[in-house]
N, C-alpha and C positions, 0 to 999 in steps of 0.2 A: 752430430755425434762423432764421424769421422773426423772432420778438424779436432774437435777436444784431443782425441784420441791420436793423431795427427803432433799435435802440439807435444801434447805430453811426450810421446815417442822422443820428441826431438831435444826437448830439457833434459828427459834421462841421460843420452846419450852426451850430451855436455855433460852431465853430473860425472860419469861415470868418467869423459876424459879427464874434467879437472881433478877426479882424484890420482888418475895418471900423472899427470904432469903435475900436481902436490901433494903425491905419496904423505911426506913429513908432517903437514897443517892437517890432512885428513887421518891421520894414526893419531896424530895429540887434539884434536879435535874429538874423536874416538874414545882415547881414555879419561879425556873430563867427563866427558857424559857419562860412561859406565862409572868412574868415580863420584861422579854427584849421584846416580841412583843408585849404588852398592851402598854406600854411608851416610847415604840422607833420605833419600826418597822410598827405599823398598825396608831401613826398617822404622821408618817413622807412619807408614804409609799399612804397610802388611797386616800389624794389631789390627788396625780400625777396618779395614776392608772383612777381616776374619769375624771382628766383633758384628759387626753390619748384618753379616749371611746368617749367621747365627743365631742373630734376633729376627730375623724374616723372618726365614726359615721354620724357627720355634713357635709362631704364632704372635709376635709381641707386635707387629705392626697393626693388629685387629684394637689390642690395647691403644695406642697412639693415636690409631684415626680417632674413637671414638672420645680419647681428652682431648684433642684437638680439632674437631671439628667443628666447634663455635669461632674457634679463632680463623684459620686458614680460610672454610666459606664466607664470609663476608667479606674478609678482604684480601683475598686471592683467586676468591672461584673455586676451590680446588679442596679436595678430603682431606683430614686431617692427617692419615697416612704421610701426605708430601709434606710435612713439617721433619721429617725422618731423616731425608734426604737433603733437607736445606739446612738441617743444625746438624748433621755430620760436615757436611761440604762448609760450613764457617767455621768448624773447629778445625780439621785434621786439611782441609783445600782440595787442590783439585787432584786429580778429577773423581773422588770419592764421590761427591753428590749425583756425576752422571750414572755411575757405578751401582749403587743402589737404587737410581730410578729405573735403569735397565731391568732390575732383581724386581722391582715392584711390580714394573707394569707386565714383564715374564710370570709373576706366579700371578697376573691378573688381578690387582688391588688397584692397579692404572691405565685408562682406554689411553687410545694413541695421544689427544688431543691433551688430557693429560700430565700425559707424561711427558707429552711437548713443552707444554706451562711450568711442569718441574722441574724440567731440564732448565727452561728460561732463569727460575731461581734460583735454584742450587747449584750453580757453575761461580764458584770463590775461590781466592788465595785464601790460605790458611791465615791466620794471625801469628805465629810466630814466625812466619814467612817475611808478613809486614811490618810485624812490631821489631821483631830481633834480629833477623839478616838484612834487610833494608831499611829501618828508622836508626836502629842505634848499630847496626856492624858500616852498612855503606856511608850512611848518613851522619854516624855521629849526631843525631838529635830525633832518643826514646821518645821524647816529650809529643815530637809529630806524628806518635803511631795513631792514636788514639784518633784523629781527625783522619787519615787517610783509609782507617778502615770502617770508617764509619759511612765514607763517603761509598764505598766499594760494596757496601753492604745495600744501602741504600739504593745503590743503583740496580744493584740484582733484583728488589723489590720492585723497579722502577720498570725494567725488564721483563720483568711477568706479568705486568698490568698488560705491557703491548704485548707479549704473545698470548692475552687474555681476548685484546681484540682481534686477535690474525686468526683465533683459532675459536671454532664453535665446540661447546660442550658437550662431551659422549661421556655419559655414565659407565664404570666398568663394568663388565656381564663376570655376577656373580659365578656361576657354572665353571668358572676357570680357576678360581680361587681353590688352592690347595688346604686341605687338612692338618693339621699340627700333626693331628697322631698317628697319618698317614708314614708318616719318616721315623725311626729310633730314633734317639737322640746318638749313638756313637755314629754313626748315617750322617749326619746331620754335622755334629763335628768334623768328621773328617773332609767333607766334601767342602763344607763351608771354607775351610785352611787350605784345599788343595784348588779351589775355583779363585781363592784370593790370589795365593802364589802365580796359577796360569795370567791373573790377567794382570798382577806387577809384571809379569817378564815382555805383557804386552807394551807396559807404561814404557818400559826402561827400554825397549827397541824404540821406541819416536823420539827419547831423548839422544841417547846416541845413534841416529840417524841426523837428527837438525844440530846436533851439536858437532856432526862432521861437517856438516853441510856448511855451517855458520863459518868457519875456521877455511873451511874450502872457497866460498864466496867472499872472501876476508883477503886472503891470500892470491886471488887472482885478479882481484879491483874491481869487483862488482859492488859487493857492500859498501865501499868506500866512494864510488860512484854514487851511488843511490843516494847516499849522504850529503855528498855535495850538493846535490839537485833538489833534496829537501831542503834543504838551508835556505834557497832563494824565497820558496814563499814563506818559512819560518821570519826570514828579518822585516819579510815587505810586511806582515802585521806585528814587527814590533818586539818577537821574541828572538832568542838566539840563537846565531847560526850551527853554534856548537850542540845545542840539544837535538840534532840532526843524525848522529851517528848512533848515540844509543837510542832511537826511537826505530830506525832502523834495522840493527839488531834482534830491539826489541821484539817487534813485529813478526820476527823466525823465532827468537827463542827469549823467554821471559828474562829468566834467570840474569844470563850475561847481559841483556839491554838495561837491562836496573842498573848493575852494576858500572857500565859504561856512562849511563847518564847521571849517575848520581857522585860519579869522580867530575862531571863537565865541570866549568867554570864560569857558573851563571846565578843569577841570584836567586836563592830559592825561593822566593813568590814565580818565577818562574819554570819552575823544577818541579814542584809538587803536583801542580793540574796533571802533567804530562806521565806524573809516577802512576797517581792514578787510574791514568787512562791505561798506561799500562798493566798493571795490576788488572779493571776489567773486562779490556779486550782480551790477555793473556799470550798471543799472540800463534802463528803458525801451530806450534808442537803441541800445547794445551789445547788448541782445539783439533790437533788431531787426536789426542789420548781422549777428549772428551767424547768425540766421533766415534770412537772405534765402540765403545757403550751406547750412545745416542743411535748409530743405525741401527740395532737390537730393537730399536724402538722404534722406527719406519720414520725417522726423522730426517729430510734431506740435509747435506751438507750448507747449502746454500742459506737456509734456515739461521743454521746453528750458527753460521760466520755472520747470518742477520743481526742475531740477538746479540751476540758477542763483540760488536760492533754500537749498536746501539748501547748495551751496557760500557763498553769503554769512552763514549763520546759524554754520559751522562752523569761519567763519576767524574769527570775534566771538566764537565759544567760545574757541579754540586760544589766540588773543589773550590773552584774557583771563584764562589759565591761566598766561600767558608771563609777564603783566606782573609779579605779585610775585618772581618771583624775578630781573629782568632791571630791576625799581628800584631797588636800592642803586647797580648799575653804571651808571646811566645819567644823566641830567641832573636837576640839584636839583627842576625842576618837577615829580619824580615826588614828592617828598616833600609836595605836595598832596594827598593822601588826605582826602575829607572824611571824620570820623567815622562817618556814617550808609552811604557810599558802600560804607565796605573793611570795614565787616560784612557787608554783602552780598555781593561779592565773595569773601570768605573763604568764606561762605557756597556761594555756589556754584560753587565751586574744586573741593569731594571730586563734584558730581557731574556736572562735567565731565571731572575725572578718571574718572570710573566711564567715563564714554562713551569716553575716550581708552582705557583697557586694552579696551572691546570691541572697538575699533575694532583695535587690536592682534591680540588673541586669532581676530576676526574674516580677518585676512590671514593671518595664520598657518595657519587653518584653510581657506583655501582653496589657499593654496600646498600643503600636505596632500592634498587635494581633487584637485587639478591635477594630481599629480603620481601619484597613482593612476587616475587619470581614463586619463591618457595612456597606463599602462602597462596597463592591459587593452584600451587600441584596437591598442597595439603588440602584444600577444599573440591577438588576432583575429585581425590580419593575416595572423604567422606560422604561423595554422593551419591 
């Protein structure tokens, strides 16, 4: 614990020089970020966190587990309550999904184990994230949203399988669960708008913190190191050396590594695995806005960079199984195929596929599983 703590001391204290020594890159690095979450993130973001409290809070999540509980236990493990948290987090993105699984398993509708599983699936970009600022604003091709969020979505499901197996099942204890009519409803408004607001102003400090950070490690040749060094094993299997700097980026902060790699000049069968994975690893700052909710809920960090990791490697699988057959239908640039590129590819096509039927055979045998599970607690009961 000393070393960690050790370490860290000593990265601060670089941090803190290079913003000495790049005052300029850590001031505009500064105002992007308070400008990307004054006019995009706090008020596209604000609604939905206020809508969310509101609906807890009121009682409607009793509603929700109870239509959704045929769906989500069988194939998730998990109440129907955590459907809540997983179709906010795919509509409005991150880190809302964490945000309300914090709020679920706080008024006790989710045990830790839970709310851990929740957290595995409801951590998504938004869809207008993917469809309109990276398919048709960076990309110039709407037509590719549709596949990359499907991949991303996919994966998140894919993600909650395995922290289905990391983590053993706790029932939530009823006895914590709050009363509707315990709260007025102007109680209940107001607190709901003013717990949103505190915790955007959490969101928007880790963006402008890595968004200094990003411009800071930019400007003194770190980032741009790190890039080079990716490069090498990027060419030795075949892809390009240039998808190296915004993967890089990426990796501290979503936003700007999209944008960097989606200006690269490479061929987009090669571009899109790596969007993905971007998209759901999320990168540095996403999983710390996700963290700052997730430890609310006794989840270690360690965990959370697990999942988010496993989910960004398995939408770059998914992808990548997508793309041949989703090139003939799509724009001429797929007809890019380097020689060297889409042997590999072909290549490791049957064993992605192998993982995709376990991944199959895997749900299948827990819906199996689930479904006998339940029917010997049902006949304990009744005995």
């Amino acid at each position: 614990m000393q070393a960690r703590k050790l370490i860290f001391f000593i990265l601060t204290c670089l941090f803190i020089l290079c913003i000495l020594a790049f005052p300029t890159a850590a001031l505009q690095g500064a105002q992007e970020g308070l400008s990307a979450f004054l006019f995009s993130v706090l008020p596209a973001l604000l609604p939905f966190f206020a809508g969310t409290s509101m609906l807890v809070r009121c009682g409607g999540a009793h509603w929700i587990a109870r239509a959704l509980q045929p769906i989500m236990r069988p194939l998730f493990g998990l109440g129907g309550v955590s459907a809540l948290p997983f179709v906010m987090s795919a509509i409005s993105g991150y880190p809302n999904g964490a945000r309300i699984t914090s709020e679920l398993y706080q008024q006790g509708f989710l045990s830790a184990s839970q709310a851990e599983r929740t957290l595995a699936l409801s951590s998504t970009a938004g869809p207008s994230f993917i469809l309109s600022a990276v398919c048709a604003g960076m990309l110039g091709y709407p037509e590719l949203g549709p596949l990359l969020l499907a991949c991303h979505l996919l994966s998140a499901m894919f993600t909650c399988q395995c922290a289905r197996l990391l983590t053993p099942y706790q029932a939530p204890r009823p006895q914590l669960l709050k009363q509707a009519h315990d709260e007025p409803l102007a109680r209940i408004f107001v607190e709901s708008i003013r717990d949103s607001a505190q915790a955007l102003w959490g969101v928007g400090a880790f963006i402008l913190f890595f968004c200094t950070l990003s411009e800071v490690l930019s400007s003194c040749g770190i980032l741009p190191l790190l890039g080079r060094l990716l490069a090498v094993p990027l060419q030795a299997v075949g892809f390009s050396g240039d998808l190296a700097p915004g993967l890089i980026v990426g990796c501290l902060e979503l936003t700007t590594g999209c944008s960097i790699l989606s200006a690269a000049d490479v061929p987009i069968v090669q571009l899109l695995p790596f969007l993905a994975f971007l998209f759901s690893f999320g990168g540095a700052c996403i999983i710390a806005q996700n963290y700052l909710f997730a430890s609310q809920c006794n989840l270690r960090l360690s965990r959370l960079i697990l999942y988010k990791t496993i989910q960004g490697i398995s939408a770059f699988a998914l992808c990548s199984i997508a793309l041949p057959f989703f090139a003939p239908r799509t724009t001429p640039t797929f007809g890019a195929f380097t020689p060297h590129f889409s042997g590999i590819l072909a290549a490791q096509t049957l064993l992605f596929l192998i993982g995709a039927g376990a991944l199959l055979l895997l749900g299948l045998g827990m819906i199996v599983f689930t479904g006998r599970w339940n029917k010997r607690i049902k006949q304990k009961r009744h005995a």
